[in-house]
N, C-alpha and C positions, 0 to 999 in steps of 0.2 A: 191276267187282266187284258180282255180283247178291245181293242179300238182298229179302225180303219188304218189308225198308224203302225199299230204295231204289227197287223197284219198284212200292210206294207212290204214292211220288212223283216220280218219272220222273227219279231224279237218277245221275249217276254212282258216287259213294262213301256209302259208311254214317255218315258223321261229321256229326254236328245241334251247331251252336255257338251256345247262347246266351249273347248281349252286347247289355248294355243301349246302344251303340254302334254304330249306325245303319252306319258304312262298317265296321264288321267283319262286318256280318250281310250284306250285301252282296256280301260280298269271298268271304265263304264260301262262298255260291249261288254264285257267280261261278265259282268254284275245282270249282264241279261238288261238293260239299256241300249243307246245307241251314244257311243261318243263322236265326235266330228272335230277333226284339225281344223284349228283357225289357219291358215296357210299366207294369209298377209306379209308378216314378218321374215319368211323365208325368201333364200332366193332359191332359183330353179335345181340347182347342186341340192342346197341343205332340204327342200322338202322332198327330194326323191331319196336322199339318208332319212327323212323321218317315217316317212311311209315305209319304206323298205321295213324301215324296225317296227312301226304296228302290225306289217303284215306277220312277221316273227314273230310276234308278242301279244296279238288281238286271240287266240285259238282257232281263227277261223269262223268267228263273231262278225258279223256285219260294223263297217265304221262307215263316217262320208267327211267331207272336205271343206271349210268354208273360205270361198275368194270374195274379194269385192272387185264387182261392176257397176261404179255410181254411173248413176242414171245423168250426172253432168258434173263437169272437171273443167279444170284451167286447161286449153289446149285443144279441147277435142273436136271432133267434126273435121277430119284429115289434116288439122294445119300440123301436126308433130310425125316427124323423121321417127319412125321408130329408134334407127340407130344413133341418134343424138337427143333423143327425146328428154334425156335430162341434162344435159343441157341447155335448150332452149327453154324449159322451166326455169332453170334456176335463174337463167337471165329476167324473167320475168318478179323478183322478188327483191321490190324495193331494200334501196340503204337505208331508211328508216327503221325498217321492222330486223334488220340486223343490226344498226346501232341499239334498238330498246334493247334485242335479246341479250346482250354483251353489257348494257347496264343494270340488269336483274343479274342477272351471275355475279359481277364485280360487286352488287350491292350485298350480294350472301356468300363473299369471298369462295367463290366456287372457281377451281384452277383450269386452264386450260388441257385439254388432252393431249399425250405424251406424243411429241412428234412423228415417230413411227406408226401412229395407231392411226391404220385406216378410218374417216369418217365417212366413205361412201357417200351416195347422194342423197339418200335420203328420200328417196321417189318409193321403196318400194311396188305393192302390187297398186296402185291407186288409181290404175286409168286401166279402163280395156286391154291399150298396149301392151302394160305389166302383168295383166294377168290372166293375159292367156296362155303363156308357158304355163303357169299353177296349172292350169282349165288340163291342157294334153298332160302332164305330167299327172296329176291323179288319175286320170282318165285310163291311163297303163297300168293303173294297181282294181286288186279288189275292191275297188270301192264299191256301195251300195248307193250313194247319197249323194249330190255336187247344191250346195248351198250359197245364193249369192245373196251381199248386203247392198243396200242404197241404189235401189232400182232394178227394172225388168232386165232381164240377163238377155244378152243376146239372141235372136230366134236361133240362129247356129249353133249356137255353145245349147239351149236346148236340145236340139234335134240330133244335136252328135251324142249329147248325155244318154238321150234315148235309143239310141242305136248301139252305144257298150252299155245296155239295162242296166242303165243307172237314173233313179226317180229326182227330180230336182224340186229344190225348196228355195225359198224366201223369205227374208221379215220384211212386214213391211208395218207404218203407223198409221194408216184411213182405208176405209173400204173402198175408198178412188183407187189407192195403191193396189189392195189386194183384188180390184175387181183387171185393173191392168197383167197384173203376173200371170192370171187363171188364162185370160185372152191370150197369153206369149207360152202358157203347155204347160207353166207349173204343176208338180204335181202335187204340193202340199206348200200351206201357206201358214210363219207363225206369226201370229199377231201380236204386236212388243209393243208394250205399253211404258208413259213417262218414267217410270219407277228403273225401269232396266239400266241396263249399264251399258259403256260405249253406245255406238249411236246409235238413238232413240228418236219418236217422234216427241208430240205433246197430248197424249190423251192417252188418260190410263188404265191400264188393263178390264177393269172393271166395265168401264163403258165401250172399250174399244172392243172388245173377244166377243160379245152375244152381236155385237154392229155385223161384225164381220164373218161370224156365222150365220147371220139372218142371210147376208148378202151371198156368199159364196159357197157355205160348207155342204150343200147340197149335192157342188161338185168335186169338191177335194179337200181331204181332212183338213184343221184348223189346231197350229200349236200355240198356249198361252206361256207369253213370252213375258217376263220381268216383275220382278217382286217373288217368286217363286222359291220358296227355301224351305217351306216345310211339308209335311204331309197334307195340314189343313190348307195349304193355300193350294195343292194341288188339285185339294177335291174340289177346293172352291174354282178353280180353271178348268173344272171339269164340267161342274153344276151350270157354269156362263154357258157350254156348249163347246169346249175344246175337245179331244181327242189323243190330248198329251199337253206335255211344259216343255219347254224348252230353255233350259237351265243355261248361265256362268258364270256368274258370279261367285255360287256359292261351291264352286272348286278351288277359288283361288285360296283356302285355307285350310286344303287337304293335304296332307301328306307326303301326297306324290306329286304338285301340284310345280315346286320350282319355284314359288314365291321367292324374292331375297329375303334374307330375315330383319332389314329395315322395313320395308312393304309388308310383309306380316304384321308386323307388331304396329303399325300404323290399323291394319285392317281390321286387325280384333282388337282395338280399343275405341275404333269409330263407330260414332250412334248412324242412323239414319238422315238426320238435318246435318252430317259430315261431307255431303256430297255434292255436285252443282252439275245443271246443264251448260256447257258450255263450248264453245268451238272453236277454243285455244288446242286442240289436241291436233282438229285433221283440216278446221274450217267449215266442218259440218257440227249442228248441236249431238254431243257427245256429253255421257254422266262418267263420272271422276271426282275422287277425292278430291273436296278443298283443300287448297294448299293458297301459300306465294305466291307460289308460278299464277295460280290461277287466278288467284286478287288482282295479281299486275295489269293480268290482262285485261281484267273485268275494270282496270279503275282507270285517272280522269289523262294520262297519260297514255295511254298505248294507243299504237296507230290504227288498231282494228285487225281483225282478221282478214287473211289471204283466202281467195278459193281453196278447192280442192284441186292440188295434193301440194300446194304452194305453203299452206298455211305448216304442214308437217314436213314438207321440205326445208323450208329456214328454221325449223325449231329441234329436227332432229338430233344435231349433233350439240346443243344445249342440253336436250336429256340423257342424251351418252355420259354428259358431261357433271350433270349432277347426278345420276347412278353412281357412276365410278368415286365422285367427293363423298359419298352417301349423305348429301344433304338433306337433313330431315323437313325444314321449311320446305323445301321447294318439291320433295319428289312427290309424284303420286303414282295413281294408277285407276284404267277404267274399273268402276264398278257399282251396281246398282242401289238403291236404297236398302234393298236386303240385307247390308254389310252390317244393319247395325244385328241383327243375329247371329252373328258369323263368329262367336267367340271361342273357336278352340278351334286347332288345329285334331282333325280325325283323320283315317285311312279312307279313301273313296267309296270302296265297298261298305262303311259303315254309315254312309252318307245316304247313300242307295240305300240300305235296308231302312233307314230311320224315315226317309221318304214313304215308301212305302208302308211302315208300320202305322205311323201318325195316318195316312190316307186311311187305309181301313179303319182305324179307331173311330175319324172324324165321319165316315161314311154308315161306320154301325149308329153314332150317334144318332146320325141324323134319319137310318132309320127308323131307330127308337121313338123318334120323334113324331115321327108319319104313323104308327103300328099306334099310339099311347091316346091316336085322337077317337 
């Protein structure tokens, strides 16, 4: 299956799966895909241990890396010390929206974490600062790919990606966006529609993917980003004018995948109207399972959301904190309307092949359909 993308990057199938799950991204290169670490979550120690181990464990399979570089944060524009940069955030994050967080816990008798147990700050990669260690640490490994979210990536981090031949990518949600990334060297752009999971725009793939190949794909391939779970939806990402999908959701119920098995068993019993845009998670609109957590915020009490990385700064160690109680009201997890498909847990590779099978099915179809007039 030739597209621009695949020929990219020297891979068999159009299908790019990001998971913050080191043997799903693995398993995907594996499967003749392309998998990509979400690398947010790490710090600079644990994702040069996670790469180390795809590089062991990929065959020799192209993978790539996703950081975020939002396009604007609490802080930015020189005012933060890199070396106290969280600190000076956290000063910025009103008693208010610490007192609500501590009475949604107390109201779903959720306990506090055990004294010894580091809660870090909770800043992760969310500003330029943070993640640019990820940026030079991938950049030392095999990578093929360097993927950023929520805006144009630096022209540097660019130009350096292109100098260790590595192709760089982007989601973005309007052809304003995607016309911006192509101007900064992008070299491949995926178009993520409302439907997708964690942060999204508001227009859906449908209308957003043929927009955004009218406007750009002339110059550099176009991946259709969200709603994406089976074979027919991919051909139908294909027919709009994409050049591949770009998949995550629909790992989070595979095998190899890490889920807890409360968040499993949430995920495959949830329909599609299970889910909300909402920007309790980072302070940007993000899709995630309805919960609690997210009623509270959405309802006639809460102080409102923080910017970014303020808004997941005061709320991190709340979700450490109902992980660990496993409370079922309150937990969730991002993921796109495609969740209400997602009902069994399979092996990756069988994930892949079922993509692929259903494509060809729905594409002879639709030949049939053309050859019968």
């Amino acid at each position: 299956m030739r597209t621009r993308a695949t020929e990219m990057f020297g891979i068999d199938l159009p299908i790019f799966a990001f998971s913050h799950c080191r043997d799903v991204v693995a398993e995907v290169s594996k499967a003749g895909g392309m998998g990509v670490l979400g690398a947010l979550a790490f710090t600079p120690d644990e994702l040069e241990m996670e790469l180390n181990w795809i590089d062991e464990h990929v065959d020799g399979k192209p993978y790539g890396v996703d950081v975020v570089m939002p396009a604007s944060y609490a802080g930015q524009g020189g005012d933060l010390d890199p070396d106290h940069m969280a600190e000076q955030l956290a000063d910025m994050i009103p008693q208010e929206h610490k007192d609500f967080i501590e009475k949604i816990l107390e109201a779903h008798n959720v306990p506090p974490l055990p004294p010894d147990e580091d809660i870090g700050t909770g800043l992760l990669g969310w500003t330029h600062e943070g993640a640019r260690p990820q940026v030079d640490i991938s950049l030392a490994h095999p990578i093929k790919l360097l993927v950023n979210a929520l805006g144009p990536p630096p022209k540097d981090i660019v130009d350096e990606a292109h100098e260790h031949g590595v192709k760089v990518a982007a989601l973005i949600g309007s052809v304003q966006q995607a016309e911006r990334q192509v101007n900064q060297g992008v070299d491949m752009i995926m178009a993520q529609g409302y439907e997708a999971g964690g942060h999204t725009g508001d227009v859906g793939v449908m209308v957003l993917v043929p927009e955004v190949v009218d406007a750009i794909g002339d110059r550099v391939p176009v991946l259709a980003a969200g709603g994406v779970g089976s074979g027919r939806q991919m051909a139908a990402s294909m027919a709009l004018g994409a050049e591949g999908v770009w998949t995550g959701s629909i790992w989070l119920t595979t095998a190899e995948s890490g889920t807890s098995p409360l968040v499993m068993d949430k995920l495959l019993a949830a329909s599609s109207r299970d889910t909300i845009r909402s920007r309790v998670m980072t302070g940007k609109p993000a899709r995630q399972l309805r919960t609690a957590w997210t009623e509270a915020w959405e309802g006639p009490d809460s102080p409102g959301y923080l910017p970014m990385p303020l808004q997941y700064m005061a709320t991190s160690e709340a979700l450490r904190r109902i992980a660990r109680a496993q409370n079922s009201e309150l937990q969730g997890m991002p993921v796109g309307q495609i969740v209400g498909r997602m009902n069994s847990v399979r092996p990756v590779r069988d994930v892949v092949f079922d993509l692929i099978e259903e494509f060809v099915e729905a594409t002879d179809r639709l030949d049939q359909m053309r050859d019968s007039e």
